[in-house]
Phi, psi and omega in degrees: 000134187291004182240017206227140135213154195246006156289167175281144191223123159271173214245258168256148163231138164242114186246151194218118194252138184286143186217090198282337216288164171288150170202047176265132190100353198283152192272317175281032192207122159203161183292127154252127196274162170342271177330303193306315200301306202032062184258355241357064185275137157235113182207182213290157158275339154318357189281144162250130161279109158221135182214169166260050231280330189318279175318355183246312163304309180268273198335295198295316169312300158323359195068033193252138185262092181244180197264164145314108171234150157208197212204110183228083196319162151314130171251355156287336201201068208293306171319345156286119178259183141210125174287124185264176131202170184217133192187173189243118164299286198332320186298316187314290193305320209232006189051024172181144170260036143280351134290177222212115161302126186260178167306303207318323198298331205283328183302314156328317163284332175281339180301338192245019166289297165342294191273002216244309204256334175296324151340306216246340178095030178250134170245111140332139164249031169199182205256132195300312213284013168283319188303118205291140162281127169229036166190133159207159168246129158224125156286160179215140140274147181209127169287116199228006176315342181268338202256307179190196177249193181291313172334312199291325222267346210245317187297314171312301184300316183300330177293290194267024174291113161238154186199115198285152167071019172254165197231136179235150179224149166221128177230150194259216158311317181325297168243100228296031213227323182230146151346122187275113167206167152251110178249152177225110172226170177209169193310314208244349182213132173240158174246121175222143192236143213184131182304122193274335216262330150301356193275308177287005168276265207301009161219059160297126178221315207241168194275014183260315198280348167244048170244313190288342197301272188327296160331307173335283206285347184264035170046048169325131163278034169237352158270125178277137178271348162228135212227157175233107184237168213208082187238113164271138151260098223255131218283312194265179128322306194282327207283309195287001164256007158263345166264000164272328171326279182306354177229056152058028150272135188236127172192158173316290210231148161231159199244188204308273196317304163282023176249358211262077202217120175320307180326312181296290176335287218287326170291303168322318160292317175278002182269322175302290210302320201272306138030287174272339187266002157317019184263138206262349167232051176347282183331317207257343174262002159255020184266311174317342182298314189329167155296166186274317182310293129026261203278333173311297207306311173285320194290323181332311204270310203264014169244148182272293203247150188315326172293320152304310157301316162301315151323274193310333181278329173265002171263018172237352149316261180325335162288302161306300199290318194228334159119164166303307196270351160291320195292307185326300165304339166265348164277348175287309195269348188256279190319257184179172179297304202290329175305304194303317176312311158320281175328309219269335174293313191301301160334292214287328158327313190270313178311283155013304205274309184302148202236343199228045166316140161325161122352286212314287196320263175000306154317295191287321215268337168318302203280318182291308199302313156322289186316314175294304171271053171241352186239015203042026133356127165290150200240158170278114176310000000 
């Protein structure tokens, strides 16, 4: 499709250079506070900042996509500096991240740092592909208009998402003020799945992103109308030198040139998705979706004995009520590890034996089974 690839992409970067030189009198550097950057930097409140947002602000109003920048001292030493920038490579290159960035890519992107930073009155004192990363995203699109809508796809996932030690939000339609996702987050890493095609109607920036907007809304068959992305993010520094660690790169710190590799983009992403979409008993945590009418009809046939059936009914209470990975947590911490472990064998016994599952169920185990072979996934029978 000419506005969609459904390749793996990386996504946003923050890249950061020891930067000594004066850069007193430049029109595009000034002290800024925290709050003004709204970079979602998190860093000491001792740091001094100088950026620009005024200037960042009448570009991007021009439809110009340009990266984030600023200047920030050492907060061990405020005569040590550093020059950042931040920016979605694809939106740089191609004026939108429904497209999708190759290896190929990387000379492109330094020509346009290069040129970027020459704009502005900065000399590098190394070649951007020197520049240490301490934030990066990597993505997937998925055209799901034939399958259901982001809505559904975001409530189906959401019932068996798990991620230890995360804090998960789902916000649909309802509330049309925030973005329709799913986020998983942890200190150093989110996972967020999200409607794209709504997301870019309400941040349109380059004249490409409002070109597709308006096709959107006037449902253009060369525009998909429900688009799905699939984005991790690795928020620090640290997080990204433990996940290039784990996919055999070994080093302190990585620049531009070593992150920039599909292999990398696929591992990280497909490593996340499989991480949370892992629950081993799907069937039983959306049979819990079901009407009572239902669910009487399957345990009728398939529990024996009276104790079993109160098990199972409050353990399909807790499904219903809190989703797989809160029920995980609350039978772990109220009980013990070993109380889940049972149940949770016992669940997956019984899940085997039933043979005549709802419609319903068979839908949602359809729709996860998609997600798992667009990332290559082992699938649900």
């Amino acid at each position: 499709m000419k506005y969609l690839s459904e390749n793996v992409s990386l996504d946003t970067l923050r890249l950061k250079v020891n930067y000594q030189k004066s850069f007193a009198g430049n029109k595009y550097f000034k002290v800024v506070s925290r709050k003004e950057l709204d970079f979602g930097y998190e860093k000491k409140v001792s740091h001094k900042i100088w950026s620009n947002n005024d200037y960042l602000a009448g570009m991007r109003h021009k439809g110009e996509y340009i990266p984030k920048f600023w200047i920030e001292n050492f907060y061990r030493n405020p005569h040590y500096k550093f020059f950042c920038l931040e920016f979605s490579v694809p939106k740089l290159l191609k004026g939108t991240n429904l497209l999708a960035v190759n290896e190929q890519d990387l000379k492109k992107v330094i020509f346009k740092i290069n040129q970027f930073c020459k704009s502005i009155g900065i000399e590098l004192p190394c070649s951007p592909e020197c520049m240490v990363v301490t934030k990066m995203a990597c993505s997937k699109n998925a055209n799901i208009s034939n399958l259901c809508s982001v809505d559904a796809l975001l409530i189906c996932l959401h019932s068996i998402a798990y991620r230890a030690c995360s804090n998960m939000e789902l916000v649909l339609a309802t509330a049309p003020k925030k973005p329709r996702q799913l986020t998983l987050r942890t200190g150093t890493i989110s996972l967020c799945i999200y409607s794209k095609m709504h997301e870019m109607a309400n941040n349109s920036i380059t004249n490409l992103e409002k070109e597709i907007t308006e096709k959107w809304v006037s449902k253009d068959d060369n525009v998909p109308q429900e688009v799905v992305r699939f984005e991790v993010t690795l928020k620090k520094k640290l997080a990204v030198r433990q996940k290039m660690q784990r996919l055999g790169y070994i080093k302190k710190e990585y620049t531009l040139s070593d992150v920039f590799k599909e292999s990398v983009w696929t591992g990280i992403l497909t490593g996340e998705i499989a991480k949370v979409f892992n629950c081993q008993i799907p069937k039983f945590t959306y049979f819990a979706q079901c009407s009572s009418e239902k669910i009487n009809k399957v345990i009728d046939v398939y529990s024996d004995t009276l104790k079993t059936i109160e098990q199972l009914y409050y353990f399909l209470y807790l499904l219903q009520t809190k989703g797989y990975a809160k029920t995980r947590e609350y039978i772990t911490e109220k009980y013990s590890a070993s109380t889940w472990k049972k149940r949770f064998k016992a669940i997956q016994k019984m899940q085997t034996r039933i043979e005549l599952w709802p419609e319903q169920v068979l839908d949602n185990i359809h729709l996860v089974n998609y997600v798992k072979r667009f990332f290559q996934l082992n699938t649900e029978d």
